[in-house]
N, CA, C and O atoms as a Tripos MOL2 file, in Angstrom:
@<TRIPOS>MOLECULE
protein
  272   271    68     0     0
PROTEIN
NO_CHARGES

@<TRIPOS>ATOM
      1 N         -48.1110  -12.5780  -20.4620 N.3       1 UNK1
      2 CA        -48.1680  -13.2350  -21.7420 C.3       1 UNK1
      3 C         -48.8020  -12.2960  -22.7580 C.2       1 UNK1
      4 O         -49.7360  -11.5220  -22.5470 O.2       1 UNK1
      5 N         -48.0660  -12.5130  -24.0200 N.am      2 UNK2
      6 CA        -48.7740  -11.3190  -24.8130 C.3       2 UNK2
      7 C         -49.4260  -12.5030  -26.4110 C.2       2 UNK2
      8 O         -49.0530  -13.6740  -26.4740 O.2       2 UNK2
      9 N         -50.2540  -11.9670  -27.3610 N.am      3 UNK3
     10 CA        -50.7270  -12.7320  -28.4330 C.3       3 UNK3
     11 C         -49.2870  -12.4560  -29.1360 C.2       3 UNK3
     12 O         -48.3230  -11.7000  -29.0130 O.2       3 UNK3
     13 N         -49.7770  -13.6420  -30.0320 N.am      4 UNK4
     14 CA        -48.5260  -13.7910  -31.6490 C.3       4 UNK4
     15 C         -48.7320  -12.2050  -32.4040 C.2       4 UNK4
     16 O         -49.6310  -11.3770  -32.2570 O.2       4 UNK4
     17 N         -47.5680  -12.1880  -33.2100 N.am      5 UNK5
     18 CA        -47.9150  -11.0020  -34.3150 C.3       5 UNK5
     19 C         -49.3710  -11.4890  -35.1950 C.2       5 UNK5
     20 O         -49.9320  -10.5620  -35.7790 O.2       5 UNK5
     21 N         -49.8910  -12.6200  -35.3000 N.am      6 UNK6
     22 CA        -51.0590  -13.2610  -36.0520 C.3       6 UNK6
     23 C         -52.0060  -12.0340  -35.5170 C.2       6 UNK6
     24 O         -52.4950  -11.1070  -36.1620 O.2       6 UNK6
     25 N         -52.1040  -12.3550  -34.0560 N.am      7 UNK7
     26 CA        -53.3320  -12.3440  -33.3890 C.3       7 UNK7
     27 C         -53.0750  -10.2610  -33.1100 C.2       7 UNK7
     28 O         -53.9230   -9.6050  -32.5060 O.2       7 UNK7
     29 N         -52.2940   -9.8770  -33.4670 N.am      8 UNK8
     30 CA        -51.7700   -8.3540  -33.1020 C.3       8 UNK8
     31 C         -52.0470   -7.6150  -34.5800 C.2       8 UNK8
     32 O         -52.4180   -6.4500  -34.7200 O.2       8 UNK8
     33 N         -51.8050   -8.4770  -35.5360 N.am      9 UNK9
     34 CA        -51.6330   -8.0550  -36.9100 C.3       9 UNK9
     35 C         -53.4410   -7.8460  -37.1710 C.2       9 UNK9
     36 O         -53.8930   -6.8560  -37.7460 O.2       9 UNK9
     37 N         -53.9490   -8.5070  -36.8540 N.am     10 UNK10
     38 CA        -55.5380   -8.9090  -37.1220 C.3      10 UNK10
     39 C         -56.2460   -7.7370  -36.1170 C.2      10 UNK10
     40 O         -57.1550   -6.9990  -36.4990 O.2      10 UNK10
     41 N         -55.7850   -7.7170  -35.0650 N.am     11 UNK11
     42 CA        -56.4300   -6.5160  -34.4280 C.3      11 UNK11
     43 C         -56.0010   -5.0390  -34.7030 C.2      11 UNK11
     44 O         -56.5780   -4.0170  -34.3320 O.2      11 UNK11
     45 N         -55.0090   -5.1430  -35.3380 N.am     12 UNK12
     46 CA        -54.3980   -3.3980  -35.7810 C.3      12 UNK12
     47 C         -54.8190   -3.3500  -36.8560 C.2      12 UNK12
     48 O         -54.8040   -2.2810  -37.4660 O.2      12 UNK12
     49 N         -55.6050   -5.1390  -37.7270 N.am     13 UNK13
     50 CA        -56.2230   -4.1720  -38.7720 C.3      13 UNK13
     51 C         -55.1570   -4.1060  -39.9780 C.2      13 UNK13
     52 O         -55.3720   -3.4280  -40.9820 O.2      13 UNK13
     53 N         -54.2530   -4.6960  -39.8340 N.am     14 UNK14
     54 CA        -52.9720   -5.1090  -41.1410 C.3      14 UNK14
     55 C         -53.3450   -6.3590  -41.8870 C.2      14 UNK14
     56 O         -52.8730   -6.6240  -42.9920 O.2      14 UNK14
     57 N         -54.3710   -7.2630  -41.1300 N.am     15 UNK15
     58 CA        -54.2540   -8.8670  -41.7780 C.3      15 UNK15
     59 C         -55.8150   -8.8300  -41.3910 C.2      15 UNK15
     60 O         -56.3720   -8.7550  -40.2960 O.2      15 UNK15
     61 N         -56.3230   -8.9150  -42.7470 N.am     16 UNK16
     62 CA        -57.4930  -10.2790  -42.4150 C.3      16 UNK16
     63 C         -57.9720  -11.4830  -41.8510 C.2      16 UNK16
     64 O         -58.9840  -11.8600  -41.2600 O.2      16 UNK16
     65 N         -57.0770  -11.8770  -42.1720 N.am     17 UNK17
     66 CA        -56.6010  -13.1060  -41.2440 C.3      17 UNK17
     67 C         -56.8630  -13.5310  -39.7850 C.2      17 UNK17
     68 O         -56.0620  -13.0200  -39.0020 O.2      17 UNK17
     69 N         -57.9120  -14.4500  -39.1480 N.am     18 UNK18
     70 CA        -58.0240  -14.2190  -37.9250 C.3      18 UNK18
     71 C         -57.3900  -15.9810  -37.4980 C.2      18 UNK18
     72 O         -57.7000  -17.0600  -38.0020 O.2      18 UNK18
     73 N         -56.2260  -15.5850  -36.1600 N.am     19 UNK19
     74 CA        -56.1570  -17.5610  -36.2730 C.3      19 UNK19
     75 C         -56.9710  -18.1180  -35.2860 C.2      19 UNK19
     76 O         -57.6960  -17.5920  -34.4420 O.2      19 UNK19
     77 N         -56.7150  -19.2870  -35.5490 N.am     20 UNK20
     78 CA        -57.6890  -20.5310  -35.5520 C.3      20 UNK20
     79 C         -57.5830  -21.4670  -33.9150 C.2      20 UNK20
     80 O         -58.3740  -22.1590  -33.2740 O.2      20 UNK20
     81 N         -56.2980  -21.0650  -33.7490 N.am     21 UNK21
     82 CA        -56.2440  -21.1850  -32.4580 C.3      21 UNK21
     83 C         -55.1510  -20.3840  -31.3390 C.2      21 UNK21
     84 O         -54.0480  -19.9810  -31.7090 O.2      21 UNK21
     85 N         -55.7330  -20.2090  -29.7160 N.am     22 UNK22
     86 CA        -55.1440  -19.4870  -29.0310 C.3      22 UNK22
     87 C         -53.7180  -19.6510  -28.9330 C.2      22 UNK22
     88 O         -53.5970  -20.8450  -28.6630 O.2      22 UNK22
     89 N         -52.4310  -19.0850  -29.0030 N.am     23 UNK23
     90 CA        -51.1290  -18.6100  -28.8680 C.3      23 UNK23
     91 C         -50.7650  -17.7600  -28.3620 C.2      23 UNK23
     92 O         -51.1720  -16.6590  -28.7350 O.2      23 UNK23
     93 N         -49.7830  -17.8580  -27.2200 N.am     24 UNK24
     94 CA        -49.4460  -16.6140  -26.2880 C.3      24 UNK24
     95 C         -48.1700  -16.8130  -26.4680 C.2      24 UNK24
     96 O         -47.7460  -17.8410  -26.9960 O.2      24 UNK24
     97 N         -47.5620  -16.0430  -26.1330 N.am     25 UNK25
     98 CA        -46.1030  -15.5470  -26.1380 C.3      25 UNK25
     99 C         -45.6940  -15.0850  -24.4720 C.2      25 UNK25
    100 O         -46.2630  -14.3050  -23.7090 O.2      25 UNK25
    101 N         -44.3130  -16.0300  -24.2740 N.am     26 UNK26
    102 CA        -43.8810  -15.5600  -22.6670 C.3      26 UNK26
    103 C         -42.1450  -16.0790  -22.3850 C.2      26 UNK26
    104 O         -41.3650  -16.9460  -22.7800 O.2      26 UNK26
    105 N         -42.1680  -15.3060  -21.7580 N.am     27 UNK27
    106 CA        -40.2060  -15.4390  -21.5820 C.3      27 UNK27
    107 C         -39.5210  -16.6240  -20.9440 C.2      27 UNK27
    108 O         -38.3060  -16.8210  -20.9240 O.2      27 UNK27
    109 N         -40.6860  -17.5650  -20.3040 N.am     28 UNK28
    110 CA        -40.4640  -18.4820  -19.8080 C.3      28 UNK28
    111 C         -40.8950  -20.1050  -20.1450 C.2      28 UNK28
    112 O         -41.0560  -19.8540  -21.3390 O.2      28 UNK28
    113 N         -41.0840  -20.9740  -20.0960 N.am     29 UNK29
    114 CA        -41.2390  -22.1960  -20.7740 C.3      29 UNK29
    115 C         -42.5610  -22.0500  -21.4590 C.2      29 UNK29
    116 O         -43.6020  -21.4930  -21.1110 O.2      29 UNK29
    117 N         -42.1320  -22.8760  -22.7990 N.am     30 UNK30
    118 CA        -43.2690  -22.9680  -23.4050 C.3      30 UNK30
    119 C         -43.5660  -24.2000  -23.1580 C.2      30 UNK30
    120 O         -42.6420  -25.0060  -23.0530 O.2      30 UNK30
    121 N         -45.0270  -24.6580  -22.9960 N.am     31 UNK31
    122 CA        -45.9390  -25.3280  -22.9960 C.3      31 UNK31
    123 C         -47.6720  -25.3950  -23.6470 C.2      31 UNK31
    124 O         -48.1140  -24.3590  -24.1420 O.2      31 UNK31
    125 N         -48.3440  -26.3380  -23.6130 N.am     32 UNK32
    126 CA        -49.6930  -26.5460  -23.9450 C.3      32 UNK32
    127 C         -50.5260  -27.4150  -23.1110 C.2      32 UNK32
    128 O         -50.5800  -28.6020  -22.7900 O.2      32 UNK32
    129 N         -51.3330  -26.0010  -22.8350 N.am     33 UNK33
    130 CA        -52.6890  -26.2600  -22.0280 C.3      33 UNK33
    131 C         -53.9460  -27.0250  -22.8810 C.2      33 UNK33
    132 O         -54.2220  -26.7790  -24.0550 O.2      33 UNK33
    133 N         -54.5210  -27.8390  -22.1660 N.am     34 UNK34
    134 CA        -55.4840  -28.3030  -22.3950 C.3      34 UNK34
    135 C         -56.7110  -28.1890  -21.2720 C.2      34 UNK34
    136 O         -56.7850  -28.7590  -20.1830 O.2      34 UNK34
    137 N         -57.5520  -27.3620  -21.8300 N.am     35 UNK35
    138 CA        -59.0440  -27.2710  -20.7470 C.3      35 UNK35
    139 C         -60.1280  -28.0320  -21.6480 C.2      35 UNK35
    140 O         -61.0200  -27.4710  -22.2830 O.2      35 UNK35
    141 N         -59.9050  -29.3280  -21.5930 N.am     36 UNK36
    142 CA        -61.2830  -30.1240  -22.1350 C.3      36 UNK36
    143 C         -61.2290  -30.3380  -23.8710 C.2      36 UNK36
    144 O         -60.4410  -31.1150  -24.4110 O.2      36 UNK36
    145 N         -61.9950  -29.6870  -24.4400 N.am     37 UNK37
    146 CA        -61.5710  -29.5320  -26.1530 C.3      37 UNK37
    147 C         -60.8370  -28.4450  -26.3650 C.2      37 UNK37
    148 O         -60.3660  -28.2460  -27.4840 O.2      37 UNK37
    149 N         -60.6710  -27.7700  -25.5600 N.am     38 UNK38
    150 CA        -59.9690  -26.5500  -25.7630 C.3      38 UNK38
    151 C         -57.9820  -26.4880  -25.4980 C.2      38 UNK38
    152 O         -57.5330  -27.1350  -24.5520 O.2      38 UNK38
    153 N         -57.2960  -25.9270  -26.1320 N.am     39 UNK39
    154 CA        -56.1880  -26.0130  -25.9420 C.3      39 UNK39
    155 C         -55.4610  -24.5270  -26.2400 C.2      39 UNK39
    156 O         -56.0550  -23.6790  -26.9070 O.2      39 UNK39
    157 N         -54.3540  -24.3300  -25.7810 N.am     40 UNK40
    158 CA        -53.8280  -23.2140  -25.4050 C.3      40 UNK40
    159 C         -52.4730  -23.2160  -25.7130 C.2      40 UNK40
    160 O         -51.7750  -23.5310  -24.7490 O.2      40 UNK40
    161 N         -51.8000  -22.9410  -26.8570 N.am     41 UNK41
    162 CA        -49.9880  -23.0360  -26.9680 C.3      41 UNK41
    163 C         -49.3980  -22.0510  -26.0780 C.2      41 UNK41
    164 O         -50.0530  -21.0270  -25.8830 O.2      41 UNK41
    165 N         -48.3810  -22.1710  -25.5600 N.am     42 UNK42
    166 CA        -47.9450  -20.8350  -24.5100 C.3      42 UNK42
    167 C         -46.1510  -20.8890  -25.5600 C.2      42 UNK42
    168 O         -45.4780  -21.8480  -25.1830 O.2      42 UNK42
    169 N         -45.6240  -20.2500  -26.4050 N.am     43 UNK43
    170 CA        -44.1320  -20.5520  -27.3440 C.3      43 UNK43
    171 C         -43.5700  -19.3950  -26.2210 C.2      43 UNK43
    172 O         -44.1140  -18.3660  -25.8220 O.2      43 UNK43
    173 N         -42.6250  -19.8300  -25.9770 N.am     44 UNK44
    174 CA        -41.1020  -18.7930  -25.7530 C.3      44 UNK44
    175 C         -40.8870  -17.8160  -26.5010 C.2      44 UNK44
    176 O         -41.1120  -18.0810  -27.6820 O.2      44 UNK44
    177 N         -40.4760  -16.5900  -26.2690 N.am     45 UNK45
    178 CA        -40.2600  -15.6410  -27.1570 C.3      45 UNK45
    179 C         -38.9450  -14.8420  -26.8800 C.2      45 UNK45
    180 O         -38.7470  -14.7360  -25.6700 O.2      45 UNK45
    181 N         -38.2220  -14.3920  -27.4710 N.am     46 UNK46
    182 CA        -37.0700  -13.6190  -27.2640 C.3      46 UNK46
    183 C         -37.9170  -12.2070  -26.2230 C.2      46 UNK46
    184 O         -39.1390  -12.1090  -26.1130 O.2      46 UNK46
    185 N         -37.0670  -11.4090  -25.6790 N.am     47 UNK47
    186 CA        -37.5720  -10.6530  -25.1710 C.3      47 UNK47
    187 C         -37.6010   -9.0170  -25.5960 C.2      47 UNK47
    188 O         -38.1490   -8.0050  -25.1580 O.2      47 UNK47
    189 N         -36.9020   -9.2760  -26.4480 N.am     48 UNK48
    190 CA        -37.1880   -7.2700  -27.6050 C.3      48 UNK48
    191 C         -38.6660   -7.9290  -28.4540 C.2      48 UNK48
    192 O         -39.3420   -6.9900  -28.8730 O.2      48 UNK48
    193 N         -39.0860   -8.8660  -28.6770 N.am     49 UNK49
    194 CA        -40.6900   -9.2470  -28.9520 C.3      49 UNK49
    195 C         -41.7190   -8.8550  -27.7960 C.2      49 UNK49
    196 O         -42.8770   -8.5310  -28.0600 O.2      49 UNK49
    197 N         -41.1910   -8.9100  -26.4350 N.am     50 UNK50
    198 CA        -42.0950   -8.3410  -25.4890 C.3      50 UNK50
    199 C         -41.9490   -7.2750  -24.7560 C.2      50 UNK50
    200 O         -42.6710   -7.1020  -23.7740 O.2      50 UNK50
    201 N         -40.9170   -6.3180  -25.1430 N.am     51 UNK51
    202 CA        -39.9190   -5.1150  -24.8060 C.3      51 UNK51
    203 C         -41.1060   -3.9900  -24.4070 C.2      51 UNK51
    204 O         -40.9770   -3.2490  -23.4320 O.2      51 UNK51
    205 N         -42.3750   -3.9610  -25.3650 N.am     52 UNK52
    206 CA        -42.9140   -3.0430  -25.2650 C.3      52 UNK52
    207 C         -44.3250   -3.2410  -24.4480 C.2      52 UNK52
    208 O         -45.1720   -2.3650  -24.2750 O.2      52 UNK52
    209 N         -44.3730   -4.4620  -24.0340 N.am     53 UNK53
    210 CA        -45.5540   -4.4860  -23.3700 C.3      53 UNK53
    211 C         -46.9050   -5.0610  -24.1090 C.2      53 UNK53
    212 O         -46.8770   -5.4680  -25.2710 O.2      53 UNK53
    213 N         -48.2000   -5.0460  -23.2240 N.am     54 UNK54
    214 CA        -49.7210   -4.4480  -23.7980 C.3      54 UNK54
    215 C         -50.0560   -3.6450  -24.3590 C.2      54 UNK54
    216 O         -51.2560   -3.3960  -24.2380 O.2      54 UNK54
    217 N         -49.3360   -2.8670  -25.1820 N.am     55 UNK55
    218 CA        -49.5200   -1.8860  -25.8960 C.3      55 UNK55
    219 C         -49.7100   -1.6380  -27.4020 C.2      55 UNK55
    220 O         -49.3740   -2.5030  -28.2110 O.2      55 UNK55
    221 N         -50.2090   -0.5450  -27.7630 N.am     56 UNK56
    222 CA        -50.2800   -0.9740  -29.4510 C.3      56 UNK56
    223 C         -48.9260   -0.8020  -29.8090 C.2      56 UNK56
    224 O         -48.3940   -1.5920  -30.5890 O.2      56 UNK56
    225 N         -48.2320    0.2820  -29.2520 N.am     57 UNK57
    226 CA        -46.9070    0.0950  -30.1020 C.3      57 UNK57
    227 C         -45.8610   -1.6260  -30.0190 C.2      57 UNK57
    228 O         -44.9050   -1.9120  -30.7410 O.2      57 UNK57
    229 N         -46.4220   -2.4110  -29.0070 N.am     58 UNK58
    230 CA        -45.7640   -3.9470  -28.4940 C.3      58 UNK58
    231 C         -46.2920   -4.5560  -29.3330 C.2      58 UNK58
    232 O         -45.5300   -5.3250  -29.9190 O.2      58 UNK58
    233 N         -48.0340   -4.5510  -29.9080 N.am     59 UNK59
    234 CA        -48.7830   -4.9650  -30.9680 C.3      59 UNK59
    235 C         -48.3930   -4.9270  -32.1690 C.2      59 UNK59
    236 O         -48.6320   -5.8090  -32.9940 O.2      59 UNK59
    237 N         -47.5690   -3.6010  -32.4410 N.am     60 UNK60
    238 CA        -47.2710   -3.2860  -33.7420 C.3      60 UNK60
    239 C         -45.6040   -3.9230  -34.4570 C.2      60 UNK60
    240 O         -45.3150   -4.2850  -35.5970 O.2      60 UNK60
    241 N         -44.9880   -3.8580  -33.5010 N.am     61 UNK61
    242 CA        -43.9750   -4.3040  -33.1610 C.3      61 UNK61
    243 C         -44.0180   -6.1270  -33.3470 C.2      61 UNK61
    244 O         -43.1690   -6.5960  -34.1050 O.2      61 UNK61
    245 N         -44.7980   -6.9090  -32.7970 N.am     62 UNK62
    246 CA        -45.5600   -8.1410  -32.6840 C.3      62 UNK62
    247 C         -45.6240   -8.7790  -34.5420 C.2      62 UNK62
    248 O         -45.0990   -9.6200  -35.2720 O.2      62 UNK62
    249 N         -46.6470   -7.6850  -34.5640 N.am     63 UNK63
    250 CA        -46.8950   -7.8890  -36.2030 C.3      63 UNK63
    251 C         -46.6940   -7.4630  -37.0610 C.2      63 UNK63
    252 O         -47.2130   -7.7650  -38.1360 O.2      63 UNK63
    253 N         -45.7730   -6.5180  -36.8530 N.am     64 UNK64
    254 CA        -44.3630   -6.4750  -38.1470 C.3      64 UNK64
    255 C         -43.1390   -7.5520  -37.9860 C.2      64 UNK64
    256 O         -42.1630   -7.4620  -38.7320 O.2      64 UNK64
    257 N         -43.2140   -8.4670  -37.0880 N.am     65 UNK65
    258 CA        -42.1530   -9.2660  -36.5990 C.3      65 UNK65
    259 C         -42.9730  -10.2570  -37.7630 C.2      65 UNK65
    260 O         -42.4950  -10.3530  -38.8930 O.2      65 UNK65
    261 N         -44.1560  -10.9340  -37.4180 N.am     66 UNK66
    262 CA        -44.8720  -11.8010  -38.1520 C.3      66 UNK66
    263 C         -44.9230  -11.6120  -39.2730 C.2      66 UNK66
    264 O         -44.6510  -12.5520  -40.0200 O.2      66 UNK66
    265 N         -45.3060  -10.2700  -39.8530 N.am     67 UNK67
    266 CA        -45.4370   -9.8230  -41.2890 C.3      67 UNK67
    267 C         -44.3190  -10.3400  -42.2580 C.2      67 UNK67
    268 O         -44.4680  -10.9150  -43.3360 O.2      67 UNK67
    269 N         -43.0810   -9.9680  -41.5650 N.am     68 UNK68
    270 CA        -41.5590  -10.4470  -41.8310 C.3      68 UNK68
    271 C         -40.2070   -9.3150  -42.5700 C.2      68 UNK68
    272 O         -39.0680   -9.7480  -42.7450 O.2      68 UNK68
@<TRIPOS>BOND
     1     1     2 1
     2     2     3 1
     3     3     4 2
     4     3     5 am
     5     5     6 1
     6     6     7 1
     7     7     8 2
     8     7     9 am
     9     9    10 1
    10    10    11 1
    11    11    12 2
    12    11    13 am
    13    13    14 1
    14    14    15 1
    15    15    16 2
    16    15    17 am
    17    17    18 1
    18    18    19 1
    19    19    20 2
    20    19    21 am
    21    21    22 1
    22    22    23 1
    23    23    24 2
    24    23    25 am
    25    25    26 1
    26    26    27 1
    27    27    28 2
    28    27    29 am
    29    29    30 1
    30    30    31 1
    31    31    32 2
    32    31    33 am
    33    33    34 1
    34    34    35 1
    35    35    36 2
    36    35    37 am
    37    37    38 1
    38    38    39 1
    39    39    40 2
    40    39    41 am
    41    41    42 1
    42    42    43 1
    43    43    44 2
    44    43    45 am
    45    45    46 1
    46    46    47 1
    47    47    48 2
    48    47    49 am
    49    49    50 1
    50    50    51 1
    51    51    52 2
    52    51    53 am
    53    53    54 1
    54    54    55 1
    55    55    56 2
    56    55    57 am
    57    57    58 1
    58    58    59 1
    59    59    60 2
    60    59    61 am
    61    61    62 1
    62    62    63 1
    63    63    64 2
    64    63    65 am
    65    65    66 1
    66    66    67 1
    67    67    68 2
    68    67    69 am
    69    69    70 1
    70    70    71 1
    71    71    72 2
    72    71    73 am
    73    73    74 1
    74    74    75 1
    75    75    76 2
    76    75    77 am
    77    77    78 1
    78    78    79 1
    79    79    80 2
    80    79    81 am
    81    81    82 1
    82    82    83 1
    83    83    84 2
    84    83    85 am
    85    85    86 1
    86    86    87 1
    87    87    88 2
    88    87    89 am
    89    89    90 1
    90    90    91 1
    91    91    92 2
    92    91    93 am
    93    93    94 1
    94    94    95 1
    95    95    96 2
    96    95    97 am
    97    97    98 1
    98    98    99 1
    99    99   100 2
   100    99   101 am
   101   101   102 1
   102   102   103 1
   103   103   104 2
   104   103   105 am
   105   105   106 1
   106   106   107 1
   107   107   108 2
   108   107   109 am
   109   109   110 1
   110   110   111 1
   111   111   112 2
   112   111   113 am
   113   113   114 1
   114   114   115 1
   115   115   116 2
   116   115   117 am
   117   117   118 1
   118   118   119 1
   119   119   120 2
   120   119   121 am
   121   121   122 1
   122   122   123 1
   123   123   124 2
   124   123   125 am
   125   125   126 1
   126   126   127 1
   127   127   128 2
   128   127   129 am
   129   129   130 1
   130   130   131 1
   131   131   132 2
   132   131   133 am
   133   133   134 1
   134   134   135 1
   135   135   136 2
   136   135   137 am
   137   137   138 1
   138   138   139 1
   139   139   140 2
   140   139   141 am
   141   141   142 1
   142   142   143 1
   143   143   144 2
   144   143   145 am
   145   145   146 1
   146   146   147 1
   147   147   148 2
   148   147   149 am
   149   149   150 1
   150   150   151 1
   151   151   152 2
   152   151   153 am
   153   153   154 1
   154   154   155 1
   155   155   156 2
   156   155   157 am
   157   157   158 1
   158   158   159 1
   159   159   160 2
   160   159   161 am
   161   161   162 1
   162   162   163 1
   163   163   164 2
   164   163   165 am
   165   165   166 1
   166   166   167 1
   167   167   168 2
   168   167   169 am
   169   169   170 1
   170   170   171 1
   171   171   172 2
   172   171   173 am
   173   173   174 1
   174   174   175 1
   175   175   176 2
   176   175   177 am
   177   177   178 1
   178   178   179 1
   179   179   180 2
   180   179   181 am
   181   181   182 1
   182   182   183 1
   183   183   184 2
   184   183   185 am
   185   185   186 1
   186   186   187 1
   187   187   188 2
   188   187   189 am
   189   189   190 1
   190   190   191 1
   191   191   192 2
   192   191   193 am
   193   193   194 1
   194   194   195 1
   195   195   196 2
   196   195   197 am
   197   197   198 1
   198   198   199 1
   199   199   200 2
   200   199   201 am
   201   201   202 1
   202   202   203 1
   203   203   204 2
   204   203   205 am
   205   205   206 1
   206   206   207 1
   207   207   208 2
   208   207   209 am
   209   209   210 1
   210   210   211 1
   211   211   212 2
   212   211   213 am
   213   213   214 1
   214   214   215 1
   215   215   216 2
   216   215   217 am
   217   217   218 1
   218   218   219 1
   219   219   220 2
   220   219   221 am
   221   221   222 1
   222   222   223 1
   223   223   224 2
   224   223   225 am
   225   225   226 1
   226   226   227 1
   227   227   228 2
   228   227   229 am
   229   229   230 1
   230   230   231 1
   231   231   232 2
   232   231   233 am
   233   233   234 1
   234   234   235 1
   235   235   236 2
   236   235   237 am
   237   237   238 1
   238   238   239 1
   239   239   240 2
   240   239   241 am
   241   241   242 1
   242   242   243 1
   243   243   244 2
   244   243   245 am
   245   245   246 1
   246   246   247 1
   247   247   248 2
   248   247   249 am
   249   249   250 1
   250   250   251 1
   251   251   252 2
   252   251   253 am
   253   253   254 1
   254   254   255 1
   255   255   256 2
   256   255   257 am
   257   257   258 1
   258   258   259 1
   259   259   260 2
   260   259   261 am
   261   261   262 1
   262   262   263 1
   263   263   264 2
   264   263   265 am
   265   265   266 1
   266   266   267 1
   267   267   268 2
   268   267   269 am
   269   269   270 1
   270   270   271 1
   271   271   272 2
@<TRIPOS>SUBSTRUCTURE
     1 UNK1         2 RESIDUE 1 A UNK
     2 UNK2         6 RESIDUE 1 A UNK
     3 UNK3        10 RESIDUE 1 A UNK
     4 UNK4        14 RESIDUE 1 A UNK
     5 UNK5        18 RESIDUE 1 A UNK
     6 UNK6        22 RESIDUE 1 A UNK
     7 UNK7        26 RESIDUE 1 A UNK
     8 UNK8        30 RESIDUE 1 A UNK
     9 UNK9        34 RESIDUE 1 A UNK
    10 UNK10       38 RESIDUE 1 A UNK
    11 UNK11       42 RESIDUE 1 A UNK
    12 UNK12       46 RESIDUE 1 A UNK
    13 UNK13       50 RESIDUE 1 A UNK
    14 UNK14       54 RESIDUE 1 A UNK
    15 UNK15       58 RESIDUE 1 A UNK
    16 UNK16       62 RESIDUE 1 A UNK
    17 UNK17       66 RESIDUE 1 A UNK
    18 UNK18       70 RESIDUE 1 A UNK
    19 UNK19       74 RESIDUE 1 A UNK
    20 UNK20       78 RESIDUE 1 A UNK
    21 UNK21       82 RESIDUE 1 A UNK
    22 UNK22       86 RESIDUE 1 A UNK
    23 UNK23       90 RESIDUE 1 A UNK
    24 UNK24       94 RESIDUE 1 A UNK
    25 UNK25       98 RESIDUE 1 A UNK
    26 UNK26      102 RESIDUE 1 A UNK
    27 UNK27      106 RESIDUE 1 A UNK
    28 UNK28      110 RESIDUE 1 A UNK
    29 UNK29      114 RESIDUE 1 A UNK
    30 UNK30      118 RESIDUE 1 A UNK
    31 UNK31      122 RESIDUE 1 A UNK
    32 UNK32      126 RESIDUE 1 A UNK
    33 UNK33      130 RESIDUE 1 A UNK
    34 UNK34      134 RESIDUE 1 A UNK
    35 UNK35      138 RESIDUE 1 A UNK
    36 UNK36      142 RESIDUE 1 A UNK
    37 UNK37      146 RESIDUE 1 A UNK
    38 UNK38      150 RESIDUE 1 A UNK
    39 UNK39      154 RESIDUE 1 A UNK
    40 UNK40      158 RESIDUE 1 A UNK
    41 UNK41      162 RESIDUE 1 A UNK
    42 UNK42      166 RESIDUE 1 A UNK
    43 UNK43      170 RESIDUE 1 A UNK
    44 UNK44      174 RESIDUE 1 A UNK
    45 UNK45      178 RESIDUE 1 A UNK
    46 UNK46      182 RESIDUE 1 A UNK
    47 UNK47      186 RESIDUE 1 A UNK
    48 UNK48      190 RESIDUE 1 A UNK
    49 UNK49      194 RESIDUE 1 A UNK
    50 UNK50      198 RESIDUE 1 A UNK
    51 UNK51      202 RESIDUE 1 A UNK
    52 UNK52      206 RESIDUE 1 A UNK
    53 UNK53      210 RESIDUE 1 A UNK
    54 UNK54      214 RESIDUE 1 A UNK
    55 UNK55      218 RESIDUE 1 A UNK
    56 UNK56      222 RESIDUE 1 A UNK
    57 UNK57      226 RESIDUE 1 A UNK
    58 UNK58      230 RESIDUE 1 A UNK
    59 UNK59      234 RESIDUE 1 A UNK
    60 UNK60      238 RESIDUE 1 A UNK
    61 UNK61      242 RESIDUE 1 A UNK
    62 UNK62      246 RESIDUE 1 A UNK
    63 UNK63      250 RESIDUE 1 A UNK
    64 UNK64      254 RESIDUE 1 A UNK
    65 UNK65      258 RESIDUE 1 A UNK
    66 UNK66      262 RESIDUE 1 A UNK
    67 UNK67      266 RESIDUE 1 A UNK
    68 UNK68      270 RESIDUE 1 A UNK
């Protein structure tokens, strides 16, 4: 599972912006976790969004997708 372009954009340092709640990205069903007050979106993603991995260039890639 990798973060949104939100959460990629904010760590490379392109967006101020920090969000508000956890979002992962994965090739397989999306769903939402709940641990107590805490909650967890898991969205579907095409897979040239996760082509590149954990990486900054997958990061960068991430949040130029978001940017638009």
């Amino acid at each position: 599972m990798f973060g949104t372009g939100a959460y990629a954009s904010n760590a490379l340092g392109v967006s101020t912006q920090a969000p508000i709640c956890d979002i992962f990205l994965t090739n397989g069903q999306a769903r939402t976790l709940r641990l107590g007050a805490y909650q967890i979106e898991i969205r579907r993603a095409p897979a040239w969004l996760m082509l590149l991995g954990r990486t900054r260039a997958g990061d960068a890639v991430r949040a130029l997708e978001w940017i638009g």
